[in-house]
C-alpha positions in Angstrom: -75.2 22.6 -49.8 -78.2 24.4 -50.2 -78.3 28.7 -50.5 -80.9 31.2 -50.6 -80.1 33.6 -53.8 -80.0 37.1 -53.1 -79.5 39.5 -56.0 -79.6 42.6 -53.3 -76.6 41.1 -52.1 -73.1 42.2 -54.0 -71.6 38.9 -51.6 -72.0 35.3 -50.3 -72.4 35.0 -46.8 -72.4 32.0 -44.3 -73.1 31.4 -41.3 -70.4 30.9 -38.8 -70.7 27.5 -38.3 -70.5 26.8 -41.9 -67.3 28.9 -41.9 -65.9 26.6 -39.2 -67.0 23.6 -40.9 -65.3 24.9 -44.4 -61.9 25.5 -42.6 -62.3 29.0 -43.9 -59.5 31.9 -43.4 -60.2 35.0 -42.4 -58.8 37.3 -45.2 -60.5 40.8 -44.1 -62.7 42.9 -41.9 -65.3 44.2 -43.8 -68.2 46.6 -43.0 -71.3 45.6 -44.7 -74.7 47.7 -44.6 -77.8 45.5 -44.0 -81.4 45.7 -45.2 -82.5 48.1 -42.7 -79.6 50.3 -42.8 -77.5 49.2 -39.8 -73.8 48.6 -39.9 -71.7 45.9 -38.9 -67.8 44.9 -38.7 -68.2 40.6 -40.0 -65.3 38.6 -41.2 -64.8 38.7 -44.9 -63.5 34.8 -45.3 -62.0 32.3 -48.4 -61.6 31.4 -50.8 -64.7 29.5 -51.5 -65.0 27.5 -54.7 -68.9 27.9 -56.0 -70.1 25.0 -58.0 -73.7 24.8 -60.0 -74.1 22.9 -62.6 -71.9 22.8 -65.8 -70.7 26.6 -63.9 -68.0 27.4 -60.9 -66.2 30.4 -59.2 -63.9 31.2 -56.8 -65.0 34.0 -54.0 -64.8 35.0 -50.3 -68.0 35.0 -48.5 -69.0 37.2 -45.4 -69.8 35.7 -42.2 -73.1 36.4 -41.2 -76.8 35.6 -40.7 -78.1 32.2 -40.0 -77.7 31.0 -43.8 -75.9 30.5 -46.5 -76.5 33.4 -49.4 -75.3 33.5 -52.9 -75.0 37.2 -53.8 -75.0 38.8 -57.1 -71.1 38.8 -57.6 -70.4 35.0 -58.0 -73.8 34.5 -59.9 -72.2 37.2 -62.8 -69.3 35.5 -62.5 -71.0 32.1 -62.8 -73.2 33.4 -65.3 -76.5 32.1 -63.9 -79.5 33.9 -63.1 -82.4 33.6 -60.8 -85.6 32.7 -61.9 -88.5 34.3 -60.4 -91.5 32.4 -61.9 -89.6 29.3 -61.1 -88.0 30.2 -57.9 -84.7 28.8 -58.3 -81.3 29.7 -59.5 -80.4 28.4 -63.8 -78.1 28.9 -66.4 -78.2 32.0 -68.5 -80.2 30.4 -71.9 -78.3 32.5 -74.0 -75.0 30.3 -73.2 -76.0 27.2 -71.9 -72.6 25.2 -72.7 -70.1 27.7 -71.3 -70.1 30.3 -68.5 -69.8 33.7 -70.9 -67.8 37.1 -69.7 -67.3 40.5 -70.5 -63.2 41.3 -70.2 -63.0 44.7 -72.3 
């Protein structure tokens, strides 16, 4: 499935349809705080497992907007990074083998 990468973002979000479509549970309420400063109440839902790549992560994703959006918290924890001059999401050069952490 394709996604729009959205460092602003903390989380994933999909639309509702997708949520259907992904048998997804609803695990939360969450208010969430949008671009132009409005508020809203959305379904927090999972878990989602994230693949790219050699990388993968389990999440939750919000459900909202009209498509699918990786946020910042699954690309640390996949440890890939967007590419601006190329416009597309890779994995980190500096460990190209393995997803790498920081647990201290």
């Amino acid at each position: 499935m394709k996604s729009l990468v959205d460092t602003g973002s903390l989380h994933s979000c999909v639309p509702e349809h997708v949520a259907i479509q992904l048998e997804l549970e609803e695990l939360y309420k969450r208010e969430v705080t949008i671009a132009d400063g409005k508020k809203h109440l959305v379904p927090y839902m999972g878990p989602i497992s994230i693949k790219f790549k050699n990388r993968g992560c389990f999440t939750g994703a919000l459900v909202f907007g009209d498509e699918v959006l990786l946020g910042a918290v699954p690309m640390e924890d996949m440890d890939v990074l967007k590419s601006t001059a190329k416009q597309a999401l890779i994995i980190n050069p500096e460990s190209q083998n393995i997803a790498m952490s920081v647990a201290k």
